[in-house]
PDB file of N, CA, C, O and CB in Angstrom:
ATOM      1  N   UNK A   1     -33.349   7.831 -28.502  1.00  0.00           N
ATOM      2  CA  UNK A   1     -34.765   7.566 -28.418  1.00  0.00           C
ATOM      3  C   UNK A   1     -35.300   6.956 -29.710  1.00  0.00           C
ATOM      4  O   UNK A   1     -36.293   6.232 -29.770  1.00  0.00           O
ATOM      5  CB  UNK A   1     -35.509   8.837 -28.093  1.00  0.00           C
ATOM      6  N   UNK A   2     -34.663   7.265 -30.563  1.00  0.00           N
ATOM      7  CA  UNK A   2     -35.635   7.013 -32.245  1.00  0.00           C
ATOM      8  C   UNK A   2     -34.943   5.399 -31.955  1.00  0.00           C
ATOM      9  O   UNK A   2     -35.831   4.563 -31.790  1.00  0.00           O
ATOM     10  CB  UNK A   2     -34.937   8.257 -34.372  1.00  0.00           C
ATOM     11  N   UNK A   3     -33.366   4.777 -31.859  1.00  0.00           N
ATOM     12  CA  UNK A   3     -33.161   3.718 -31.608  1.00  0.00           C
ATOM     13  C   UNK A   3     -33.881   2.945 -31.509  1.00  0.00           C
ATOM     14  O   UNK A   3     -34.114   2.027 -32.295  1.00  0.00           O
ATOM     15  CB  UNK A   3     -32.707   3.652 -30.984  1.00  0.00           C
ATOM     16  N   UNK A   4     -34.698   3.345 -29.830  1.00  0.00           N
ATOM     17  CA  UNK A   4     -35.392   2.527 -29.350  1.00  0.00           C
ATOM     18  C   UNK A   4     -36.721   2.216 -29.514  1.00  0.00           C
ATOM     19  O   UNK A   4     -37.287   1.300 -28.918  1.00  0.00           O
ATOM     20  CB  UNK A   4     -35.233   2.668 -28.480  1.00  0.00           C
ATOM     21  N   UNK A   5     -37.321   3.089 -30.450  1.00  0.00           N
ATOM     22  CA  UNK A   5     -38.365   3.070 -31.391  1.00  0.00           C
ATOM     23  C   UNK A   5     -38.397   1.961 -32.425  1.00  0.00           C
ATOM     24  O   UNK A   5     -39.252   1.109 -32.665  1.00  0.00           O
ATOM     25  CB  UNK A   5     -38.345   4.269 -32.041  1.00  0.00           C
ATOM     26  N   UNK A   6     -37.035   2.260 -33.051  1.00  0.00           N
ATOM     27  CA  UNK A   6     -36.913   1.327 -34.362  1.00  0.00           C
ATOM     28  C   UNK A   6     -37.073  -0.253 -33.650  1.00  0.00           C
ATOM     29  O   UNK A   6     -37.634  -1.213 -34.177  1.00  0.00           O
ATOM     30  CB  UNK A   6     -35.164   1.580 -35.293  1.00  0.00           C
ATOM     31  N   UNK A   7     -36.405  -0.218 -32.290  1.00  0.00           N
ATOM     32  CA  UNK A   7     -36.308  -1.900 -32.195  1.00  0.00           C
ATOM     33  C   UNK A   7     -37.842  -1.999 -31.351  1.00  0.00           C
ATOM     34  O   UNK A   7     -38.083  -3.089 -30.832  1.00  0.00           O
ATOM     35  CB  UNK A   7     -34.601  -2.670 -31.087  1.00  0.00           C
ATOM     36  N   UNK A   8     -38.643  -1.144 -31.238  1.00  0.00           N
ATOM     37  CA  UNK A   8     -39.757  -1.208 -31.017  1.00  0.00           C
ATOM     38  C   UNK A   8     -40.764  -1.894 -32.095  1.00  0.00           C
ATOM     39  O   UNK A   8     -41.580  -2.805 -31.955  1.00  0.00           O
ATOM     40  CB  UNK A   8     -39.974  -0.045 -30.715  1.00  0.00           C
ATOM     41  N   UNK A   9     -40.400  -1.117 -33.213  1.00  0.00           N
ATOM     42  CA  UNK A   9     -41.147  -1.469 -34.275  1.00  0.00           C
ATOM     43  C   UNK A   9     -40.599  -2.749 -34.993  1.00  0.00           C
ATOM     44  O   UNK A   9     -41.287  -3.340 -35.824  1.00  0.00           O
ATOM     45  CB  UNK A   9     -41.223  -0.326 -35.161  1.00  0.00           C
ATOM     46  N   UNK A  10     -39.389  -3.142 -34.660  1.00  0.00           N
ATOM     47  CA  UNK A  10     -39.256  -4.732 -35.228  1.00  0.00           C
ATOM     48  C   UNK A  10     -39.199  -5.443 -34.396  1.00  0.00           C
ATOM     49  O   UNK A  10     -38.445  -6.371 -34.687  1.00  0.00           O
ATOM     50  CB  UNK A  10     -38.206  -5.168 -35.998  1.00  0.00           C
ATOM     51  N   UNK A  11     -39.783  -5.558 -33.059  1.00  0.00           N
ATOM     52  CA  UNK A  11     -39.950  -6.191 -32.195  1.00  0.00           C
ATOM     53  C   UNK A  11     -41.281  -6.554 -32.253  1.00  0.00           C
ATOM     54  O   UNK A  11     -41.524  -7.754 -32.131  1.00  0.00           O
ATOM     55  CB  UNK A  11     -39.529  -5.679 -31.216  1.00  0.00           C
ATOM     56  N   UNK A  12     -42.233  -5.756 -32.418  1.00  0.00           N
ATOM     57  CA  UNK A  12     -43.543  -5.518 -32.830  1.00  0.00           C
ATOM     58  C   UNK A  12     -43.669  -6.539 -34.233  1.00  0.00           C
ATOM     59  O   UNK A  12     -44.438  -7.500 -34.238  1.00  0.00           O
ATOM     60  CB  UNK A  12     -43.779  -3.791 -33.104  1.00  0.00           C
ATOM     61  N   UNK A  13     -42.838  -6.197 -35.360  1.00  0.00           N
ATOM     62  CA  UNK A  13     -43.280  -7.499 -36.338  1.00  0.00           C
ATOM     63  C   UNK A  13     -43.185  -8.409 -35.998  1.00  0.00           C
ATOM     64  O   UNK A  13     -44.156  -9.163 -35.935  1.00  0.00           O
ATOM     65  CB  UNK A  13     -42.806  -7.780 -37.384  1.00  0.00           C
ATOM     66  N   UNK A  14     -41.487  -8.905 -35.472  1.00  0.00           N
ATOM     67  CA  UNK A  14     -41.300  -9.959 -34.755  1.00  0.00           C
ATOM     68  C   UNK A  14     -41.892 -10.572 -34.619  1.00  0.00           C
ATOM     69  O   UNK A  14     -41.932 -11.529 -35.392  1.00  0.00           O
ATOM     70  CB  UNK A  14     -41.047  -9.965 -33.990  1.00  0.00           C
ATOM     71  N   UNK A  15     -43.089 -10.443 -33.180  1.00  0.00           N
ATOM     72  CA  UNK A  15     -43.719 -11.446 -32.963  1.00  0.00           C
ATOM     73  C   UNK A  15     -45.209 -11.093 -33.809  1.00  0.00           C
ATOM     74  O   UNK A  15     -46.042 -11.918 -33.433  1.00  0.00           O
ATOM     75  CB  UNK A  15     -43.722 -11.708 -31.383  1.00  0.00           C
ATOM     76  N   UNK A  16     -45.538 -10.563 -34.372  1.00  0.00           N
ATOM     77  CA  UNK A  16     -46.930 -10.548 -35.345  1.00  0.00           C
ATOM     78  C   UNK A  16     -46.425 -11.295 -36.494  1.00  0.00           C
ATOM     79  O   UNK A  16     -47.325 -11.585 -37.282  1.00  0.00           O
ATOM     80  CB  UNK A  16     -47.560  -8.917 -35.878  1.00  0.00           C
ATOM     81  N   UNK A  17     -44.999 -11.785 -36.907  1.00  0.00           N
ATOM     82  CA  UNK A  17     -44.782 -12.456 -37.643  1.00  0.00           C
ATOM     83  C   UNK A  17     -44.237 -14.422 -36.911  1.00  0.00           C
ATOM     84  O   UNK A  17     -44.139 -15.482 -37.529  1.00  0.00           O
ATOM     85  CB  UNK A  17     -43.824 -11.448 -38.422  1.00  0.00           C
ATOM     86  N   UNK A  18     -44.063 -14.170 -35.749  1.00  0.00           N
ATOM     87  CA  UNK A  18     -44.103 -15.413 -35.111  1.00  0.00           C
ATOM     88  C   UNK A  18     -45.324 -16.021 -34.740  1.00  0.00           C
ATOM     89  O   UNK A  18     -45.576 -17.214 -34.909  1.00  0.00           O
ATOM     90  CB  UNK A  18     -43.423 -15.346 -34.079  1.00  0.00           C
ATOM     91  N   UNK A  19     -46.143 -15.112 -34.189  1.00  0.00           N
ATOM     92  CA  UNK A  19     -47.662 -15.248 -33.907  1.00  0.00           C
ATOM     93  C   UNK A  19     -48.612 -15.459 -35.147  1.00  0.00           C
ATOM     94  O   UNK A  19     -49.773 -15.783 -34.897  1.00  0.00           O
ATOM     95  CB  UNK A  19     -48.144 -13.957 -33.189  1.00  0.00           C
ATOM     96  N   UNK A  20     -48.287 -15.329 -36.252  1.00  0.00           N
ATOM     97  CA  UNK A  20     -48.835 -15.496 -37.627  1.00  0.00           C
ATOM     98  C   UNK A  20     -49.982 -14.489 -37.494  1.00  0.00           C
ATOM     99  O   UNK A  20     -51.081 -15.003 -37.288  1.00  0.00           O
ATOM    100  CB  UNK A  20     -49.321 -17.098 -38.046  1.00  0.00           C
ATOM    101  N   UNK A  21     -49.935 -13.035 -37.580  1.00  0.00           N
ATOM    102  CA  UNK A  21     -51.162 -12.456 -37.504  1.00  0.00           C
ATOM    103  C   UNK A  21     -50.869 -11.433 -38.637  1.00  0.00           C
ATOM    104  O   UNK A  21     -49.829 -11.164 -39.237  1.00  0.00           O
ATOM    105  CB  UNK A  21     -51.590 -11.883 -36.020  1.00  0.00           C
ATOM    106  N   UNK A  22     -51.928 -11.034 -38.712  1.00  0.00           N
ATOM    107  CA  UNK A  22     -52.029  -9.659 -39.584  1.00  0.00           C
ATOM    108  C   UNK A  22     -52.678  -8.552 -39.164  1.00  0.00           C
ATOM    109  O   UNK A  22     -52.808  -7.686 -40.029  1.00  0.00           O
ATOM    110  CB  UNK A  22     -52.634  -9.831 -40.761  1.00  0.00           C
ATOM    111  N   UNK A  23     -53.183  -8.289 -37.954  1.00  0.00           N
ATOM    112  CA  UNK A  23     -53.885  -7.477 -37.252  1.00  0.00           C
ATOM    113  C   UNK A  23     -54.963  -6.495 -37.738  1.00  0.00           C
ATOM    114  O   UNK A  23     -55.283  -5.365 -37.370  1.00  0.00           O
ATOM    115  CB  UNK A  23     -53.070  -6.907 -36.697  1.00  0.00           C
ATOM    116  N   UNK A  24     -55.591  -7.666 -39.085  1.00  0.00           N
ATOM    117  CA  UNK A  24     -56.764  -7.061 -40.016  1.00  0.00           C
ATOM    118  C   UNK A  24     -56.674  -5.958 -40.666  1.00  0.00           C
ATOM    119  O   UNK A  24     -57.581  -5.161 -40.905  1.00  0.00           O
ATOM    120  CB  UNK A  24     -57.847  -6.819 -39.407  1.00  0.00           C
ATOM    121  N   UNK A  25     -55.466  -5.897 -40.989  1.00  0.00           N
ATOM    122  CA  UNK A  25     -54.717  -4.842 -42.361  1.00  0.00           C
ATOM    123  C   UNK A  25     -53.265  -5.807 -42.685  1.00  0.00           C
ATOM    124  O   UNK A  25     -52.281  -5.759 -41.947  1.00  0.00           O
ATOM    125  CB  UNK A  25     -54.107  -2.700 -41.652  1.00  0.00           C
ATOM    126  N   UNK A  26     -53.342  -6.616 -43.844  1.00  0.00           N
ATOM    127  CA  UNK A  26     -52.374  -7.506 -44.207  1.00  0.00           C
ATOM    128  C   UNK A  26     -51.477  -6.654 -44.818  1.00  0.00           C
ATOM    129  O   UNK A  26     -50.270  -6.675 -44.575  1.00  0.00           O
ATOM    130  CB  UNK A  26     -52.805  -8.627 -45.030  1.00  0.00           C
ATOM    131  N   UNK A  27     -52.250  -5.565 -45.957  1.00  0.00           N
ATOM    132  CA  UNK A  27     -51.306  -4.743 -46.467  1.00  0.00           C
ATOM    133  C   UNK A  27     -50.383  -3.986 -45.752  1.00  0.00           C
ATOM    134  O   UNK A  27     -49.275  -3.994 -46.289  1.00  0.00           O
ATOM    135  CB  UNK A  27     -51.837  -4.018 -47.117  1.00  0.00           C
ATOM    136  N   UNK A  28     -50.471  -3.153 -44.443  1.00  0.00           N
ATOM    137  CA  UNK A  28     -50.205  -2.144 -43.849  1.00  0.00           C
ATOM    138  C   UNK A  28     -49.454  -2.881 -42.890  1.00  0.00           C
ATOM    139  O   UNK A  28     -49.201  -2.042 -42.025  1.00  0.00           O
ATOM    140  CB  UNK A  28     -51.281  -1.283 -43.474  1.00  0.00           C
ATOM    141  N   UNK A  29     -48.950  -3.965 -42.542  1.00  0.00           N
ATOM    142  CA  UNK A  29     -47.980  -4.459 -41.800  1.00  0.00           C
ATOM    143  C   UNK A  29     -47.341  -5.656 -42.194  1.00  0.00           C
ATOM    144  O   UNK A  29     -47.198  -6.695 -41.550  1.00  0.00           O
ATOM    145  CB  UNK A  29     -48.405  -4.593 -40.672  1.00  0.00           C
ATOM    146  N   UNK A  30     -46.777  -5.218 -43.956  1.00  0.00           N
ATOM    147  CA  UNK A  30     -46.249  -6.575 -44.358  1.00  0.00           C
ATOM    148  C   UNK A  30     -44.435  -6.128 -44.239  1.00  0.00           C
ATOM    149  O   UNK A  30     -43.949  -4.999 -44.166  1.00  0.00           O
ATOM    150  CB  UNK A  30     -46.939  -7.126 -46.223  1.00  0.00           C
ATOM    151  N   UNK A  31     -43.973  -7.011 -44.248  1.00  0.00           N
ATOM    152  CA  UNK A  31     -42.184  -6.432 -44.449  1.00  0.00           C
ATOM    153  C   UNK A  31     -42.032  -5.504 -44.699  1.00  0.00           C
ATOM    154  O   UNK A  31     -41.847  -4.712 -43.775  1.00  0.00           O
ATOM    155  CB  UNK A  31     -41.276  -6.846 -45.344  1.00  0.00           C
ATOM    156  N   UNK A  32     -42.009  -4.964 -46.210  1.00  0.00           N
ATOM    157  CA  UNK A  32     -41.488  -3.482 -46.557  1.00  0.00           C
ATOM    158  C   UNK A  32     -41.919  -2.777 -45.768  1.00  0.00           C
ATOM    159  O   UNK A  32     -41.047  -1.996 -45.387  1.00  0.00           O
ATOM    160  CB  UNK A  32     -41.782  -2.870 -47.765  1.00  0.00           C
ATOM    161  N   UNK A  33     -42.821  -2.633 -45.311  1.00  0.00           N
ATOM    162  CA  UNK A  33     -43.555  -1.342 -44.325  1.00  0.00           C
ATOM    163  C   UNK A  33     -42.891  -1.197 -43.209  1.00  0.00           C
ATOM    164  O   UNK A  33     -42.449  -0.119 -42.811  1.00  0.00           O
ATOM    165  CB  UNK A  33     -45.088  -1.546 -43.806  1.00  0.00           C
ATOM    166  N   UNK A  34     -42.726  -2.776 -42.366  1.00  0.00           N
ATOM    167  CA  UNK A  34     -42.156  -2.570 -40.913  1.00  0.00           C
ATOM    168  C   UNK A  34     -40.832  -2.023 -41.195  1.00  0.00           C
ATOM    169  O   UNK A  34     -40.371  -1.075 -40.559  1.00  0.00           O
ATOM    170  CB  UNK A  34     -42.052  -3.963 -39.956  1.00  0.00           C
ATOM    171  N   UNK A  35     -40.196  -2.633 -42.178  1.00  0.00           N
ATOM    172  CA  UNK A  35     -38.669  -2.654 -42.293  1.00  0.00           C
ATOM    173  C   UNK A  35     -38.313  -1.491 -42.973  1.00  0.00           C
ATOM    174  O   UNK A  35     -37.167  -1.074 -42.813  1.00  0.00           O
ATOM    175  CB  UNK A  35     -38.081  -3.877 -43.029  1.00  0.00           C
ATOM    176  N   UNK A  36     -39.227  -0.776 -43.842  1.00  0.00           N
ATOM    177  CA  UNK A  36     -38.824   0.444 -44.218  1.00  0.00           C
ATOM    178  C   UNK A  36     -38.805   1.377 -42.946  1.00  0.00           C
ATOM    179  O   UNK A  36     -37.797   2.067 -42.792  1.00  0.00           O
ATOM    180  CB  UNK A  36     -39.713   0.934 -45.325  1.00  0.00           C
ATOM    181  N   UNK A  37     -39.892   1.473 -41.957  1.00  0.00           N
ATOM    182  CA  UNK A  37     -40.119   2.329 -41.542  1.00  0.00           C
ATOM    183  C   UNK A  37     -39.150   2.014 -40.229  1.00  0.00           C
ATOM    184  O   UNK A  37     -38.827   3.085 -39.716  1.00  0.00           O
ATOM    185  CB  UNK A  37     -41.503   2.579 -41.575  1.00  0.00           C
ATOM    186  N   UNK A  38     -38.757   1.216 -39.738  1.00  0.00           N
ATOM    187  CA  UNK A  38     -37.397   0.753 -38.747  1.00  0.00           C
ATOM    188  C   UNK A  38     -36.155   1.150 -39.269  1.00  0.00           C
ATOM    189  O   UNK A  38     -35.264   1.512 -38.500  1.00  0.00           O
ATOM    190  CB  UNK A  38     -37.208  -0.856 -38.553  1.00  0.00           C
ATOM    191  N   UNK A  39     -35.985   1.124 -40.523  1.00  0.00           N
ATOM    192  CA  UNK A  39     -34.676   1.644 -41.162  1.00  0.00           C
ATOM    193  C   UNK A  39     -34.762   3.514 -41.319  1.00  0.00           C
ATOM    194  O   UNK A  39     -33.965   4.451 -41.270  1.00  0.00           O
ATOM    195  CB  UNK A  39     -34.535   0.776 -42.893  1.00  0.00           C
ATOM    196  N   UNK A  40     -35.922   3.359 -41.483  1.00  0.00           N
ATOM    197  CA  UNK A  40     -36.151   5.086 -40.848  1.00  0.00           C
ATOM    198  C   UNK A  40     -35.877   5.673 -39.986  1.00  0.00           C
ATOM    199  O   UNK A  40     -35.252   6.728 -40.097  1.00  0.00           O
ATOM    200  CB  UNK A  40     -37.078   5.533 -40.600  1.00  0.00           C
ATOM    201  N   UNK A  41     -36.223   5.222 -38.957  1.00  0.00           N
ATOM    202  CA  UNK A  41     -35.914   5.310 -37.428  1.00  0.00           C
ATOM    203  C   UNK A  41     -34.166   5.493 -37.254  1.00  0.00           C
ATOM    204  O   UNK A  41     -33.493   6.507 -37.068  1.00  0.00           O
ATOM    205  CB  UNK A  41     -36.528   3.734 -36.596  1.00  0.00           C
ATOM    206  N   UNK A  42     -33.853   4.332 -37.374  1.00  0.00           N
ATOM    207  CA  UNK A  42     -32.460   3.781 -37.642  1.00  0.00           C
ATOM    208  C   UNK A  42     -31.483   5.308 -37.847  1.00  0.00           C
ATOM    209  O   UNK A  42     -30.716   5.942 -37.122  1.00  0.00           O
ATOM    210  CB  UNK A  42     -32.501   2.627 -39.236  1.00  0.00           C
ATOM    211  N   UNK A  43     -31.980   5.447 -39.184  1.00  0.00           N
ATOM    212  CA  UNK A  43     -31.330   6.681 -40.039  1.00  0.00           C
ATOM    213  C   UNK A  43     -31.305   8.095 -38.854  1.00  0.00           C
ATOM    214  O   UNK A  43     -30.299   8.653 -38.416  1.00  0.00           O
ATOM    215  CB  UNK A  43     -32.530   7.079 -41.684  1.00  0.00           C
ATOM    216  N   UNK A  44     -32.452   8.346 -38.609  1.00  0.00           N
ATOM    217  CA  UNK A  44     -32.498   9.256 -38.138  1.00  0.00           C
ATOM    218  C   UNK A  44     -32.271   9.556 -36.646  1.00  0.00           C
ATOM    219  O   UNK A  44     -32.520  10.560 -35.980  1.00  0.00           O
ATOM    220  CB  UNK A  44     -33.356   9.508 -38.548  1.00  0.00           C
ATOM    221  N   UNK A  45     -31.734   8.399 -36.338  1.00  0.00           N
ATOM    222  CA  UNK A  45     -30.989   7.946 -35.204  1.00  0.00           C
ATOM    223  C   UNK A  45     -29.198   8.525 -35.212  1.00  0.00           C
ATOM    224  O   UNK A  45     -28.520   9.198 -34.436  1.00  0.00           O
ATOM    225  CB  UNK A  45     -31.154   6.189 -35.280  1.00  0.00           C
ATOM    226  N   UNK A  46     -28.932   7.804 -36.603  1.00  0.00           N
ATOM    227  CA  UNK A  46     -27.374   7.789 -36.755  1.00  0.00           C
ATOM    228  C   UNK A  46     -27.172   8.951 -37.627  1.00  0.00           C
ATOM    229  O   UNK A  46     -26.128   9.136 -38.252  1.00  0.00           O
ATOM    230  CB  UNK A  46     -26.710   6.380 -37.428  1.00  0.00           C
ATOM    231  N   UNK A  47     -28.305   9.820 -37.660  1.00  0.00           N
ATOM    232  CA  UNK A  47     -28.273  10.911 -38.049  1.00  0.00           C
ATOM    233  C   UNK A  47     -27.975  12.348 -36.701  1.00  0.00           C
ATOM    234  O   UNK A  47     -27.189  13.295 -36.742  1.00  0.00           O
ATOM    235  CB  UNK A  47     -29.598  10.847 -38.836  1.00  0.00           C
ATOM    236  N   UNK A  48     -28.531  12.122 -36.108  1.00  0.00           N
ATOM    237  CA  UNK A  48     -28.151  12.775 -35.015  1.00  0.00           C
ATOM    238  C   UNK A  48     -29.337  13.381 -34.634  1.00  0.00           C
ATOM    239  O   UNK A  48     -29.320  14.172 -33.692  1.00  0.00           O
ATOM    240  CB  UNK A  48     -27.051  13.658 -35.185  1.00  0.00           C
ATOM    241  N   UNK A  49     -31.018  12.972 -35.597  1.00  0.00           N
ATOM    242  CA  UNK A  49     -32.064  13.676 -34.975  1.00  0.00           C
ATOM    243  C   UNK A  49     -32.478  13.146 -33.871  1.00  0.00           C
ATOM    244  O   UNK A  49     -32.416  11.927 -33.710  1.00  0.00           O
ATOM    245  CB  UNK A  49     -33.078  13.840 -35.711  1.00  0.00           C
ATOM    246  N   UNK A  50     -33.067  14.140 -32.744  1.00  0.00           N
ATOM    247  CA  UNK A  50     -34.142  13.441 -31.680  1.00  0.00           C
ATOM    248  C   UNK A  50     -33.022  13.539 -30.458  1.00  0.00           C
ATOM    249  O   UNK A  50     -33.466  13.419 -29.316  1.00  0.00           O
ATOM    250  CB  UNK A  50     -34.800  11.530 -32.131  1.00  0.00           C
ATOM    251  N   UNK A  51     -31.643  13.743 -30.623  1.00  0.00           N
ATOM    252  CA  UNK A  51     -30.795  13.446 -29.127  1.00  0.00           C
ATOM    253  C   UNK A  51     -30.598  14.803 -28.603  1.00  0.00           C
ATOM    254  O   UNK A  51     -29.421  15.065 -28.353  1.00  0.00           O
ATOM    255  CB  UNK A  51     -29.148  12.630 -29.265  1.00  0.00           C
ATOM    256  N   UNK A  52     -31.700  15.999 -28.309  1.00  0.00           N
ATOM    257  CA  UNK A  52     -31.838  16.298 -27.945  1.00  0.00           C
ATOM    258  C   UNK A  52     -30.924  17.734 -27.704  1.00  0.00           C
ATOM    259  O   UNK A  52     -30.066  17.897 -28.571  1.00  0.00           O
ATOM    260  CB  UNK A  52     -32.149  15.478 -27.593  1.00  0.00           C
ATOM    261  N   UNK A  53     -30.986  18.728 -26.712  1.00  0.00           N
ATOM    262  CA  UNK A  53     -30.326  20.189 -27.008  1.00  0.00           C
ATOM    263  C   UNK A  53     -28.915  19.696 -26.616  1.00  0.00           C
ATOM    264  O   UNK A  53     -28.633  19.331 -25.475  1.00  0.00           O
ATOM    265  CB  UNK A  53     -30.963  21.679 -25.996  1.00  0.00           C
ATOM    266  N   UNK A  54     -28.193  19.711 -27.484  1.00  0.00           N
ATOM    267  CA  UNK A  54     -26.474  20.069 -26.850  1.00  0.00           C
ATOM    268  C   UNK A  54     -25.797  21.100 -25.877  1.00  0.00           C
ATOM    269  O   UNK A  54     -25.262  22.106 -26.342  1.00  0.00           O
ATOM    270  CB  UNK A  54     -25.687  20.438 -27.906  1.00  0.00           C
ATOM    271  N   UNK A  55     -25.818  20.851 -24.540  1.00  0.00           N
ATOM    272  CA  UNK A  55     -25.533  22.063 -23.807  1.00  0.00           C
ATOM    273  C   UNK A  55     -23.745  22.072 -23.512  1.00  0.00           C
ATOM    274  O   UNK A  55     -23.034  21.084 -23.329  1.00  0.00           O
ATOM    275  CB  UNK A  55     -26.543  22.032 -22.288  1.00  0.00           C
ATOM    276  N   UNK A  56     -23.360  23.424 -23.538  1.00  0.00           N
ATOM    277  CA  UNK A  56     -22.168  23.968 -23.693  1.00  0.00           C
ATOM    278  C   UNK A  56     -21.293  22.933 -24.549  1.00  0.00           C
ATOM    279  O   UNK A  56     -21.724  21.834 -24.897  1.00  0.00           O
ATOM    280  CB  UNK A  56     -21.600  24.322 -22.324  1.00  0.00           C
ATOM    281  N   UNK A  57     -19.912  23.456 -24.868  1.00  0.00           N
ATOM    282  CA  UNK A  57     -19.687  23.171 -25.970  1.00  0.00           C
ATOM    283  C   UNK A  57     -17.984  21.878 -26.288  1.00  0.00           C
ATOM    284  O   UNK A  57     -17.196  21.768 -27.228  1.00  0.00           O
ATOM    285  CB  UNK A  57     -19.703  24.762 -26.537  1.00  0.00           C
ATOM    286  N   UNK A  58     -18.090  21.337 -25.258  1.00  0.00           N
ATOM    287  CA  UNK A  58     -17.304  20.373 -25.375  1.00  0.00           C
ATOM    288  C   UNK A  58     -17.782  18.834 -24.564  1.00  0.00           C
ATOM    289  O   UNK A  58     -18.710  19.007 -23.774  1.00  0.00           O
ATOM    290  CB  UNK A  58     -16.039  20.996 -24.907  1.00  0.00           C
ATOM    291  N   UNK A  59     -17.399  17.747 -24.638  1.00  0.00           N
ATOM    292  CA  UNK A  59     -18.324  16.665 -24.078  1.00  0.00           C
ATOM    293  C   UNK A  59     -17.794  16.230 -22.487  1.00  0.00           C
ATOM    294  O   UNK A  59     -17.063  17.004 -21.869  1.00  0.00           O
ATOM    295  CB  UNK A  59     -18.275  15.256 -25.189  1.00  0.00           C
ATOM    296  N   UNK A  60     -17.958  15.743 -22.265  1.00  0.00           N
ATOM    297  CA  UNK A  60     -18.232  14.795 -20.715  1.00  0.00           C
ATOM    298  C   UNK A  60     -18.850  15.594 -19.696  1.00  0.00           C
ATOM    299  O   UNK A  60     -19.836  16.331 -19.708  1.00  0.00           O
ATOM    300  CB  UNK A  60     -16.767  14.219 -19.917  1.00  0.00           C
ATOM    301  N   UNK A  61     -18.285  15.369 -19.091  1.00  0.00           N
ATOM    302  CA  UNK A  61     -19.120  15.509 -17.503  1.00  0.00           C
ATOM    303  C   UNK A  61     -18.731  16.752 -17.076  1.00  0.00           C
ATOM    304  O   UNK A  61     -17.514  16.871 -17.226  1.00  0.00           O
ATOM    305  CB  UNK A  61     -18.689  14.347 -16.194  1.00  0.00           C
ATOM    306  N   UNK A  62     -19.392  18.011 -16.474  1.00  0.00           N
ATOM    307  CA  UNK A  62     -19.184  19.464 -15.734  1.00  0.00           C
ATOM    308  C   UNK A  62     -19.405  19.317 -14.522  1.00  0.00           C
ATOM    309  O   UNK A  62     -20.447  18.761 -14.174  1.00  0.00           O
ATOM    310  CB  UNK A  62     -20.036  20.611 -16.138  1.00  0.00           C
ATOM    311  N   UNK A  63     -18.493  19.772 -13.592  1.00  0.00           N
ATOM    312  CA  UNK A  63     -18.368  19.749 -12.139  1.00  0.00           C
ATOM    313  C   UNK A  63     -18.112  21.177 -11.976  1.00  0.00           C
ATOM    314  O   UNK A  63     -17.402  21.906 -12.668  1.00  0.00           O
ATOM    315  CB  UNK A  63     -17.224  18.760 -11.508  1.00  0.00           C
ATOM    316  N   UNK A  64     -19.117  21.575 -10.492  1.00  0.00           N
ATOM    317  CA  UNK A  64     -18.950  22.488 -10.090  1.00  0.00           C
ATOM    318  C   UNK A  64     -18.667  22.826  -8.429  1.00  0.00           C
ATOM    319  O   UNK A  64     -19.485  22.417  -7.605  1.00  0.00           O
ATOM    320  CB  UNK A  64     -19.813  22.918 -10.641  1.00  0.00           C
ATOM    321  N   UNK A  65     -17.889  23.321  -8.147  1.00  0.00           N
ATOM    322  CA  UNK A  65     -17.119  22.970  -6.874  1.00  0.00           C
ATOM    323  C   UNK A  65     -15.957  22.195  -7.133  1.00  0.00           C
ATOM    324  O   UNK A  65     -15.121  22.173  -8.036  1.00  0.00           O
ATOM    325  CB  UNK A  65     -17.937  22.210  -5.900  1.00  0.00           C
ATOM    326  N   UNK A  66     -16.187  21.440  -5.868  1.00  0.00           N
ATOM    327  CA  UNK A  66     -15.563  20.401  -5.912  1.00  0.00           C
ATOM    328  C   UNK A  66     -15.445  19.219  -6.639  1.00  0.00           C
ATOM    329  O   UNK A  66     -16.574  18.886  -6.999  1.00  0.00           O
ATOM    330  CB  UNK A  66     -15.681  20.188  -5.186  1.00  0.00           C
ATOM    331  N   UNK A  67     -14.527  18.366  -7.053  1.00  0.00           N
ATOM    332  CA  UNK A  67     -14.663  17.346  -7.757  1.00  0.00           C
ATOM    333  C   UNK A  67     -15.072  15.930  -6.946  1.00  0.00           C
ATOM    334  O   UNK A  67     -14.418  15.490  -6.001  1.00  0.00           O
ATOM    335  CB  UNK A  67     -13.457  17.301  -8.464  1.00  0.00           C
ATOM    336  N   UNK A  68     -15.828  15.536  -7.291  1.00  0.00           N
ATOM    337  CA  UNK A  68     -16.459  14.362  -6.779  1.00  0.00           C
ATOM    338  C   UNK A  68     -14.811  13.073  -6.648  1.00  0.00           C
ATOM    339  O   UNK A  68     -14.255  12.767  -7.702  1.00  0.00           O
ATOM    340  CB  UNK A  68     -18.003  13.852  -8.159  1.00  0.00           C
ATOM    341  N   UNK A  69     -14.401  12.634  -5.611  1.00  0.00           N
ATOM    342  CA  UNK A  69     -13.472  11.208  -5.195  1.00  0.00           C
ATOM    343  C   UNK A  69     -12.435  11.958  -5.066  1.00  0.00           C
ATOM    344  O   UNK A  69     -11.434  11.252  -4.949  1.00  0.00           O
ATOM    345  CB  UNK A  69     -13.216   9.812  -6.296  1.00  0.00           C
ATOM    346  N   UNK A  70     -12.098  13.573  -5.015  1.00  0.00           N
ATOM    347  CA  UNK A  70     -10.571  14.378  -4.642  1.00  0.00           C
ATOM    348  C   UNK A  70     -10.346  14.588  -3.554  1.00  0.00           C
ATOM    349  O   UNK A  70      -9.627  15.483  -3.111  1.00  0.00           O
ATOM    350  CB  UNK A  70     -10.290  15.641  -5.098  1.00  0.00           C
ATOM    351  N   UNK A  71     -11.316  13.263  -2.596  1.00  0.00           N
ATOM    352  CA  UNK A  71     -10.769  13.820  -1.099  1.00  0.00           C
ATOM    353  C   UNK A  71     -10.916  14.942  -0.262  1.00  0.00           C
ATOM    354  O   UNK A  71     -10.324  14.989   0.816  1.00  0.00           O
ATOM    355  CB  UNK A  71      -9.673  13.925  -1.106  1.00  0.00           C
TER     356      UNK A  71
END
């Protein structure tokens, strides 16, 4: 989720920087700001915050019953 935040927020300069705008705060949405705060995101992405509760304790998929394509 934070991922998709970050490319939210440089998607968002993106075009306020293709569109030539400043959205009447020049200071508050110049590079360092977007790009600090996307590399934030980023971090705390490949950090492991925000993905949510880990349930039981090894990975893939839990089947109960039957296995799903065993005929």
């Amino acid at each position: 989720m934070l991922a998709i935040a970050a490319a939210v927020v440089f998607g968002v300069y993106l075009l306020a920087d293709l569109l030539d705008t400043n959205f009447g705060a020049p200071d508050l949405f110049n590079f360092s700001t977007m790009a600090s705060l996307g590399l934030l995101l980023l971090a705390l992405y490949l950090a492991g915050v925000g993905r949510g509760s880990a349930t039981g304790t090894g990975t893939g998929r839990r089947f109960y019953g039957r296995r799903p394509g065993r005929g």
